[in-house]
C-alpha positions in Angstrom: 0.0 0.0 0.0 1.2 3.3 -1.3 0.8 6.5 0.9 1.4 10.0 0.3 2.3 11.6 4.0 2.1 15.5 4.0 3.3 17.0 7.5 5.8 19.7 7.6 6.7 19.4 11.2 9.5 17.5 11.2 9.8 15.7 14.3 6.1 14.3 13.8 6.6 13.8 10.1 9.8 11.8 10.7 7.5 10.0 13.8 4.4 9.1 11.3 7.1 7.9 8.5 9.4 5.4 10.6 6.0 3.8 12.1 4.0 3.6 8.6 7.0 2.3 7.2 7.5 -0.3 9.9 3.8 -1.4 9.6 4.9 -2.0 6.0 3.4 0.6 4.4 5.5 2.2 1.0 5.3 6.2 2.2 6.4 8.8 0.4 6.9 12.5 2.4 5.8 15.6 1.8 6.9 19.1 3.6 4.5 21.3 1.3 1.8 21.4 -0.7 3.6 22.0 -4.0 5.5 19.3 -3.6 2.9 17.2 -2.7 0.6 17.6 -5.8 4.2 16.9 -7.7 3.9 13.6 -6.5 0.5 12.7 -6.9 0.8 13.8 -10.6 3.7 11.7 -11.0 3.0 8.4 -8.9 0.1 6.4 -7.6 -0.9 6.2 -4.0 -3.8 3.9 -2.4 -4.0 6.5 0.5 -3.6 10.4 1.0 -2.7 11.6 4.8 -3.0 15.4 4.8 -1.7 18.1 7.3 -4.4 20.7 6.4 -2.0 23.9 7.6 1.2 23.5 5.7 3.5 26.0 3.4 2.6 26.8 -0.3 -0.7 25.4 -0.6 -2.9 23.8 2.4 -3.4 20.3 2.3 -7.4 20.8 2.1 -6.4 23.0 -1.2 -4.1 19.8 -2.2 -7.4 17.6 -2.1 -9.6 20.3 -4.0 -6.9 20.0 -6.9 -6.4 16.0 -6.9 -10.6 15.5 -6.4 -10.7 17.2 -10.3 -8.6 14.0 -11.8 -8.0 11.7 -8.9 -11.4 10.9 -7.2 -11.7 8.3 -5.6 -7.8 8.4 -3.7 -8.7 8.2 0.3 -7.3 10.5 2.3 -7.0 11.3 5.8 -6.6 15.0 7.2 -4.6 15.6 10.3 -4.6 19.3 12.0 -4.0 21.0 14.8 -6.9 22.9 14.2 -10.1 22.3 16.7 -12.5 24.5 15.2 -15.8 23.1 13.4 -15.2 25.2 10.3 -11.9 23.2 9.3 -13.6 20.2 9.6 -16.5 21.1 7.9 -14.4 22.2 4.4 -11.7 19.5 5.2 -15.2 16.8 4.5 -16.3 19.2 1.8 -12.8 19.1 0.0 -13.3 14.9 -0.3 -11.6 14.2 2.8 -12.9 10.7 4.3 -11.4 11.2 7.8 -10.0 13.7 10.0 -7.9 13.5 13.0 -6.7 16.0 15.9 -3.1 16.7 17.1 -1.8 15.4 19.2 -2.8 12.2 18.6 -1.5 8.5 19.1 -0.3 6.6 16.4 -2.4 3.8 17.1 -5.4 5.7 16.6 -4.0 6.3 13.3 -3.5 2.9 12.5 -7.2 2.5 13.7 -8.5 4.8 11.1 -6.3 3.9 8.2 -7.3 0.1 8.8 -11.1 1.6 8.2 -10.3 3.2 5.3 -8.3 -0.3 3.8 -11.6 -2.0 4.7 -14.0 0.9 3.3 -12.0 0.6 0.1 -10.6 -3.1 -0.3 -7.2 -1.7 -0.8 -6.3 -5.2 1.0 -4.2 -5.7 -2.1 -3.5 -9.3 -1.3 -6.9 -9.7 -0.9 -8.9 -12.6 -3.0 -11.5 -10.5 -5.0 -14.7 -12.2 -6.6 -15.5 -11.1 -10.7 -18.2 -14.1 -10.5 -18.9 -17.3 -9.3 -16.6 -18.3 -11.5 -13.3 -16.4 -11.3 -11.1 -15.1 -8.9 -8.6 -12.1 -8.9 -5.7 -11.8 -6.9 -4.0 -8.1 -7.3 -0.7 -8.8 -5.4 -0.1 -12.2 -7.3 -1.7 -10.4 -10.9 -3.9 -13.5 -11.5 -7.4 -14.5 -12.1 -8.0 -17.9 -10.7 -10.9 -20.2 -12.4 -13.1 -22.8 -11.1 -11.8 -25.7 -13.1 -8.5 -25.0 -11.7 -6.7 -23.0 -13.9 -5.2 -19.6 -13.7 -4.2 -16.7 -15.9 -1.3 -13.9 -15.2 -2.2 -10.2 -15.9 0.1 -7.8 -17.3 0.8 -5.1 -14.5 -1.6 -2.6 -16.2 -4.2 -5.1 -16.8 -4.0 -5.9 -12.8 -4.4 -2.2 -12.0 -7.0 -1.5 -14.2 -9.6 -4.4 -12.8 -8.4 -3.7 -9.8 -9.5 -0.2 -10.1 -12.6 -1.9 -12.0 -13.3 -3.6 -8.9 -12.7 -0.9 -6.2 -15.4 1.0 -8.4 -17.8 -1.1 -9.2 -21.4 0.1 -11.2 -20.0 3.4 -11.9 -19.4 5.4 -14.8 -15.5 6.1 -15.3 -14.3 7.8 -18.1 -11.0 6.8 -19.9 -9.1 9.9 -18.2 -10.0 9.1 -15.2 -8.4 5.5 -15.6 -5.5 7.0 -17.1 -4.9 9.5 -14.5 -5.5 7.2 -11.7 -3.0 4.7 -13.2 -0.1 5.9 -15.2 2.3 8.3 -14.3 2.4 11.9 -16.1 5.3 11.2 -18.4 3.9 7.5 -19.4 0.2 8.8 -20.2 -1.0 6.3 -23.2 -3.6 7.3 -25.6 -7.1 6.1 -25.6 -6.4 2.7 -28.2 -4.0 1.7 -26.0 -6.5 1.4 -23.0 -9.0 0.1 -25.4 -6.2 -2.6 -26.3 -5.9 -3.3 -22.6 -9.5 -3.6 -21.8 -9.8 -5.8 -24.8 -7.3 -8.4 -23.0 -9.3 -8.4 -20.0 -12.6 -8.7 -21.5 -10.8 -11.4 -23.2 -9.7 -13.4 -19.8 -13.1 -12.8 -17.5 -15.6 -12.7 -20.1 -17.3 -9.1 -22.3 -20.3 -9.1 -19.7 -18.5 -7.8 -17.1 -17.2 -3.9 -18.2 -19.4 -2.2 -20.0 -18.7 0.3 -22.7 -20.7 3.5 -22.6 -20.3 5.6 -25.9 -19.5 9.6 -25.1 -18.9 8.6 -21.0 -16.4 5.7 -20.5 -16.8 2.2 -19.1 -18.8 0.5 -16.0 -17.8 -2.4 -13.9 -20.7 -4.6 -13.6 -20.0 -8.1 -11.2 
């Protein structure tokens, strides 16, 4: 599990860092918002955790930006702040949870748990297409009921994956591509099309749908 950790005070930021990182957790460490919405253009992340009051740009600003292309990326605001207010537009800006300093880590790890579970980021988690086929994102393979199995290119894995996390909803082919590739590797819309072919091809054309003018939907 990728997360993106914005915190500008450094003796917290280096505390939240060493313990995500022992829990196993990939983290990647922000000191501004700039910097932050860098990253998120140039890499993936399962999880956002957001100081709200931080230089350049605030981390409920950060959100506002990514909600435009990134929608459905989690994130978690921490703050200082005690007021109602900065609640209130830290939950308008997309935020999914919101935590006070000072707070203890294990709470943390109480709340990120709830977000894993909200979202199946579990990514070693078996995942269910139909009675008949099973995916496993960690291992990149559909498993079958007759016994046999199929490997996944790593695109192909993280686009039903993303499928699968958003299931019975319209997504358009930006949103795929901007959820997936990096800024410098953006492919063009055949390519995607060539991608979703092969996995129509392995689980069957019932399953995503084509919507002309709008994108594709995930249907189980």
């Amino acid at each position: 599990m990728k997360i993106l950790l914005l915190e500008d005070d450094p003796i917290l930021s280096d505390l939240m860092f060493d313990h995500l990182s022992d829990a196993g957790y990939k983290v990647t460490l922000c000191f501004d918002g700039t910097q932050a919405i860098e990253m998120i253009d140039s890499e993936h992340f399962d999880l956002f955790i957001l100081d709200i009051n931080v230089p350049h740009k605030s981390g409920i600003k950060v959100l506002e930006d990514t909600r435009q292309y990134k929608k459905n990326t989690p994130a978690i605001f921490i703050t200082a702040y005690q007021d109602i207010r900065h609640l209130k537009k830290a939950f308008l800006a997309g935020g999914d949870d919101y935590i006070k300093k000072p707070f203890e880590l294990e709470e943390l790890d109480h709340r990120i748990n709830n977000i894993k579970k909200r979202y199946n980021i579990e990514t070693d988690q078996i995942r269910s297409i139909d009675e008949n086929i099973n995916f496993c994102y960690q291992k990149r393979e559909l498993s079958f009921d007759d016994g046999t199995s199929i490997s996944l290119s790593q695109k192909e894995s993280q686009i039903l994956h993303y499928f699968l996390n958003n299931k019975n909803r319209v997504i358009s082919s930006d949103e795929i591509i901007q959820n997936i590739w990096q800024y410098e590797e953006i492919p063009s819309d055949a390519t995607l099309r060539v991608y979703i072919k092969n996995i129509r091809r392995h689980i069957g054309k019932d399953h995503i749908k084509t919507l002309r003018g709008l994108g594709y939907s995930f249907e189980s």
